[in-house]
Wavefront OBJ file of the C-alpha trace (Angstrom):
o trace
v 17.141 3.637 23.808
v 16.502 1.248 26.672
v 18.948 1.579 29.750
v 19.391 -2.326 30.753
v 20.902 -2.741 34.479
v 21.946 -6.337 33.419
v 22.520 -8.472 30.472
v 19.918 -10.714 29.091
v 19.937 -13.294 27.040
v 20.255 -13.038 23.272
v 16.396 -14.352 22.662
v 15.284 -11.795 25.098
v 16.866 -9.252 23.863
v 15.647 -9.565 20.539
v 12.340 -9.986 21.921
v 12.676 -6.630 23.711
v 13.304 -5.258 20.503
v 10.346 -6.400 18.984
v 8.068 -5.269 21.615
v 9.623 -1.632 20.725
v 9.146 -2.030 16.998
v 5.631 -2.751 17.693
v 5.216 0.080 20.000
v 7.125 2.390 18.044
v 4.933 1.501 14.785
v 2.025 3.334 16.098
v 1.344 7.246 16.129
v 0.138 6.459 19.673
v -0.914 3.271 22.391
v -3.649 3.130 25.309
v -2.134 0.251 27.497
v -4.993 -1.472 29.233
v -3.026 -1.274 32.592
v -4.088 -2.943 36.005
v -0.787 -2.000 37.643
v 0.331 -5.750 37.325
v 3.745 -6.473 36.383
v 3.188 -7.289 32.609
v 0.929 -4.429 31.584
v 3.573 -2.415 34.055
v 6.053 -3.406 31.609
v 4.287 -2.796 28.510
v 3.365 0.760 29.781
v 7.038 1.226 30.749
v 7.784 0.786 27.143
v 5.535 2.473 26.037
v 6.575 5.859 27.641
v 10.210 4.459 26.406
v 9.059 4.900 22.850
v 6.011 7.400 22.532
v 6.805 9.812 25.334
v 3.139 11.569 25.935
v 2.002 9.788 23.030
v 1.296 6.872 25.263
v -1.101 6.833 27.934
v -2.313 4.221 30.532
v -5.770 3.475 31.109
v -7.389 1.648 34.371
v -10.453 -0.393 33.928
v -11.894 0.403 37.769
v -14.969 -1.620 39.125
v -15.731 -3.572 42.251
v -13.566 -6.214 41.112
v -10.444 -4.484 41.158
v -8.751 -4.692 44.766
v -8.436 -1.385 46.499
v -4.764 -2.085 46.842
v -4.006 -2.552 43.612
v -5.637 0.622 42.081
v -3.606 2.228 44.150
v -0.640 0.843 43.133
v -1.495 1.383 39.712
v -1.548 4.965 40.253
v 1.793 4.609 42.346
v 3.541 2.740 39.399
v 2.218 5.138 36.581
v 4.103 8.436 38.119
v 7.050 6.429 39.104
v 7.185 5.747 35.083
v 6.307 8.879 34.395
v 3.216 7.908 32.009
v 0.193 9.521 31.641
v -2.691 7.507 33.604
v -6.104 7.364 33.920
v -9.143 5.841 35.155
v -12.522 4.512 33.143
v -15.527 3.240 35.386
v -16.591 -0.028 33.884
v -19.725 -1.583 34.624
v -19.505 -5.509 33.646
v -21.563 -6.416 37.052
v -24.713 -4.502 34.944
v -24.056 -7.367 32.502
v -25.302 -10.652 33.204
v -22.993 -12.477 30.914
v -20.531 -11.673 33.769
v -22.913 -11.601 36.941
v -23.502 -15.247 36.737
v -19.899 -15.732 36.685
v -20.284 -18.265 33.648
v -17.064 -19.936 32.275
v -16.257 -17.107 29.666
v -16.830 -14.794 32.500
v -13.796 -12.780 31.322
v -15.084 -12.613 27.965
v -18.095 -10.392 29.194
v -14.976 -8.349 31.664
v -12.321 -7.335 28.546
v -15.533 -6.841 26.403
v -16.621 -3.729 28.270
v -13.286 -2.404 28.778
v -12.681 -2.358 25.279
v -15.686 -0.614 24.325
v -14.538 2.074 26.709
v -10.775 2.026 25.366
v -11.651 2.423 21.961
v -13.116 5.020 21.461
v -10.232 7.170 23.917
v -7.521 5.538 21.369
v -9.722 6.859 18.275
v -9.901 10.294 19.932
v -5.744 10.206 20.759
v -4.432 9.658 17.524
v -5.433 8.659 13.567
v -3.575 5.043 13.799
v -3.568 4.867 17.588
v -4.051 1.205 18.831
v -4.822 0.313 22.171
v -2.453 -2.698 23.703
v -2.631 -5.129 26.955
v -0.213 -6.967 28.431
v -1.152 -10.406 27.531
v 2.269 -12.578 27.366
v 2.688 -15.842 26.038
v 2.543 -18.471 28.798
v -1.265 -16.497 28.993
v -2.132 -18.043 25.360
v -2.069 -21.364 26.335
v -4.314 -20.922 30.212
v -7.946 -20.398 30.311
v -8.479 -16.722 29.136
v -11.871 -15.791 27.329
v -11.474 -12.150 28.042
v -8.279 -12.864 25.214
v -10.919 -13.787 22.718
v -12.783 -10.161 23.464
v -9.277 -8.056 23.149
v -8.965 -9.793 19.706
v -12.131 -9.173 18.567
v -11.392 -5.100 19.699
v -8.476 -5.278 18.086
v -6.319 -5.102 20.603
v -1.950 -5.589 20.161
v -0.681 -7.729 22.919
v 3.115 -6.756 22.546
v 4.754 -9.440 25.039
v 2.825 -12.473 23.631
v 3.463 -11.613 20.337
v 7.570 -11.037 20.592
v 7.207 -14.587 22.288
v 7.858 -13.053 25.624
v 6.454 -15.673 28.675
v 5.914 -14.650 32.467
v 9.306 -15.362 33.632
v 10.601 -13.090 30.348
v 8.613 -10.356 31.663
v 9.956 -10.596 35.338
v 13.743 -10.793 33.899
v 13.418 -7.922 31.874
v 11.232 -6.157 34.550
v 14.040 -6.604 36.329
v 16.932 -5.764 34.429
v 14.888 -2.227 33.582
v 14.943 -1.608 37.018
v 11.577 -1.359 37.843
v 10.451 -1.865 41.633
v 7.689 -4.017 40.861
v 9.704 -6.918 38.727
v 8.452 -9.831 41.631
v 5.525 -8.435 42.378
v 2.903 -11.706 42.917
v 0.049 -11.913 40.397
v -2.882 -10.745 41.562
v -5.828 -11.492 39.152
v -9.238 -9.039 39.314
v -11.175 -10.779 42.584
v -13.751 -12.593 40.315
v -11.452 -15.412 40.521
v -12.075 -15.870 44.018
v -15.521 -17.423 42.988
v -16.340 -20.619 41.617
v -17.975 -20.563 37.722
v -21.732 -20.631 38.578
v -21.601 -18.673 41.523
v -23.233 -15.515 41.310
v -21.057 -12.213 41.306
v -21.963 -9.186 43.541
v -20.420 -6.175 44.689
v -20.799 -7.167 48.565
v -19.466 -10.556 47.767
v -16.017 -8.803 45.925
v -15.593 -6.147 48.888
v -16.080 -8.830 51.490
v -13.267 -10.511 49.790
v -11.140 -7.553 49.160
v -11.113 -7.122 52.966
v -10.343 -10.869 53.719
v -7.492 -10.612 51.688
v -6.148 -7.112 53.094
v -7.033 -7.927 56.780
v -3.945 -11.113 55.739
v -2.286 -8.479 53.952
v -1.699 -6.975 57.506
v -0.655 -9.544 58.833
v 2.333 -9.810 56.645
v 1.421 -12.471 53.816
v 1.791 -11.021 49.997
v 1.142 -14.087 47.520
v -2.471 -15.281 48.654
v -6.106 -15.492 47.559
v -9.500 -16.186 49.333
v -11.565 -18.643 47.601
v -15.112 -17.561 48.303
v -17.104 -20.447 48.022
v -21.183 -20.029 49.253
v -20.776 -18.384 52.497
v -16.837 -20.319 53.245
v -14.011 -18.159 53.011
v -11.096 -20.626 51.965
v -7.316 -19.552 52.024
v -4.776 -20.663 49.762
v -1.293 -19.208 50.586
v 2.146 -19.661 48.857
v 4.193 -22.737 50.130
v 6.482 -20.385 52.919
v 3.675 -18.171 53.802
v 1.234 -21.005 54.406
v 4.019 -22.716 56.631
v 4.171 -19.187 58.721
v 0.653 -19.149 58.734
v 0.297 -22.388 60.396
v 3.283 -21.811 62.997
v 0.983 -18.586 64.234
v -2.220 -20.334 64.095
v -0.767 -22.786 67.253
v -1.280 -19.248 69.308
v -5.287 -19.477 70.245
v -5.283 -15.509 69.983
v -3.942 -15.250 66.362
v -6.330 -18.207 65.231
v -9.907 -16.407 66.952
v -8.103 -12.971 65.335
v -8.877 -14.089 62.063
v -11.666 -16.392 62.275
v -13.545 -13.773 64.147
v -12.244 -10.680 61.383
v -13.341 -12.919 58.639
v -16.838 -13.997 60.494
v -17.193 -10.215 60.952
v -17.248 -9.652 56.964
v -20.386 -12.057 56.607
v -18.369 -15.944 56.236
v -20.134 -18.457 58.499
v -16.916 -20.244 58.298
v -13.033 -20.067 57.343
v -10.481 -22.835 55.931
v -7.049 -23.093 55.040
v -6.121 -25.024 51.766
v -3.315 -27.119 52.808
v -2.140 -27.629 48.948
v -1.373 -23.852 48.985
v -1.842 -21.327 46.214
v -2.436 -22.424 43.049
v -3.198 -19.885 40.429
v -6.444 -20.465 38.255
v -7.249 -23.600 40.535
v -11.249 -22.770 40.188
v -10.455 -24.063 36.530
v -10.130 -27.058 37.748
v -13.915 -27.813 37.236
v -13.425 -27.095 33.599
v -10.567 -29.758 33.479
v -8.008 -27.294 32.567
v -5.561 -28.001 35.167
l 1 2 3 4 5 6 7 8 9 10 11 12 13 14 15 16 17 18 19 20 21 22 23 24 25 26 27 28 29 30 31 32 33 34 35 36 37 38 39 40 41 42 43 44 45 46 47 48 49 50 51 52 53 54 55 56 57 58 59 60 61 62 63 64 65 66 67 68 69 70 71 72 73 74 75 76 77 78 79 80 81 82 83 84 85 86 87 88 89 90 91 92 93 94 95 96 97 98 99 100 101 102 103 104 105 106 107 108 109 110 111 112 113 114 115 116 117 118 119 120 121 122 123 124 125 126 127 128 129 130 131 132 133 134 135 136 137 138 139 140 141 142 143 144 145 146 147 148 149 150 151 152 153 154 155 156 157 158 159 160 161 162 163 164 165 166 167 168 169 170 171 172 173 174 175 176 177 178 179 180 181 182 183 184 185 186 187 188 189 190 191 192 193 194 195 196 197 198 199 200 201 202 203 204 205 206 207 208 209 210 211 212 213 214 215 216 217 218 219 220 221 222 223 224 225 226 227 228 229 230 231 232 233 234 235 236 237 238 239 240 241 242 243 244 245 246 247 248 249 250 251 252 253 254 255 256 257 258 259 260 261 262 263 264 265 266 267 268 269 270 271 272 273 274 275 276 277 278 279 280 281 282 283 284
């Protein structure tokens, strides 16, 4: 049974016990886990429901932040799941190199070849599940359109659970993690047509942990050519421009980010908005 640590609402609950029926219908689940709070929750339930018949599975490449595998593996002991680690290799495919607009597509394609096979080899009836919810149906998501054609369950999205459903119930479960920002894989950082390279996602990954250090948590750098461009959440972006009057703070980070290969550095002024490179496919 689920231990709540606070009520929710009747449509929540009910979708709660949906996810669990679907979970609970299967001999065993491979939850394509990142560590982010949605597949966090799905793996939570998993354990919930399957004990060691459940097991998490990390898709690790270049494009996964250093932080965040890390916090993946933090996450999965805390819940007490099994976890591992796949290599993938999507950067050997061009389909994804050349960062087209179902760049994702050629992403969740190779993970699922990887994660089907390990579900086959768990259990006769196994099925492997993501963490897909249902406000992600209706954005800009290829790599969806690979999942489905793997077969893949997506629990939350189809007990009508949204985002803010799976921070509540995050949450009320009491895991650590329920307001943790989103953090999507760093491809995202690069605008469709630009072409995808290992060097290009670490130099990234370091932009964004050098700010990281300095205290901001809900961010992304654009990469955009050779222009590293922030975009910080509303509050952080206002504490970001109250240090920036200090000359040593401002030549800090210009200088740490010229360091990593930019020729220059910006700051967005209309903050973070997630999935704003879809803009140039008029989807928001």
């Amino acid at each position: 049974m689920v231990r709540l640590l606070e009520s929710l609402p009747a449509p929540l609950e009910q979708g709660l016990e949906r996810v669990g029926a679907l979970l609970a219908a299967h001999p065993a689940v491979v939850v394509a886990y990142s560590g982010g709070v949605d597949s966090a929750l799905v793996a939570a339930l998993a354990v919930e429901h399957l004990g060691d018949a459940s097991v998490a599975i990390t898709g690790v490449s270049p494009a996964l932040a250093p932080h965040l595998r890390s916090e993946a593996i933090e996450q999965a002991r805390w819940l007490g799941i099994r976890h591992q680690e796949v290599a993938t290799a999507e950067l050997n495919d061009p389909a994804y190199a050349a960062n087209p607009e179902n760049r994702c597509f050629a992403c969740k394609q190779e993970l699922h070849r990887l994660l089907a096979p390990l579900a086959a080899a768990a259990s006769a009836g196994a099925v492997v599940v993501d963490g897909v919810n249902a406000d992600d149906l209706g954005d800009h998501r290829p790599g969806i359109s690979a999942a489905r054609a793997a077969g893949v369950r997506s629990p939350l999205a189809e007990a009508g659970i949204d985002k803010a459903g799976v921070r509540q119930l995050s949450r009320a479960l009491g895991l650590p993690w329920w307001d943790k920002p989103a953090q999507p894989c760093l491809a995202s950082r690069f605008p469709y047509g630009e072409p995808i390279t290992a060097p290009r996602l670490a130099r990234v990954a370091q932009a964004e942990a050098w700010l990281r250090q300095q205290g901001y948590r809900d961010l992304r750098v654009r990469s955009q050519g050779e222009t590293a461009r922030i975009e910080l959440a509303a509050a952080e972006m206002e504490q970001l421009l109250q240090g920036l009057r200090h000359e040593g703070l401002r030549q800090e980070l210009v200088q740490s980010f010229i360091a990593l290969g930019f020729t220059a550095v910006s700051l967005d002024l209309e903050g973070l908005v997630s999935g704003k490179l879809n803009r140039a496919l008029g989807m928001i």
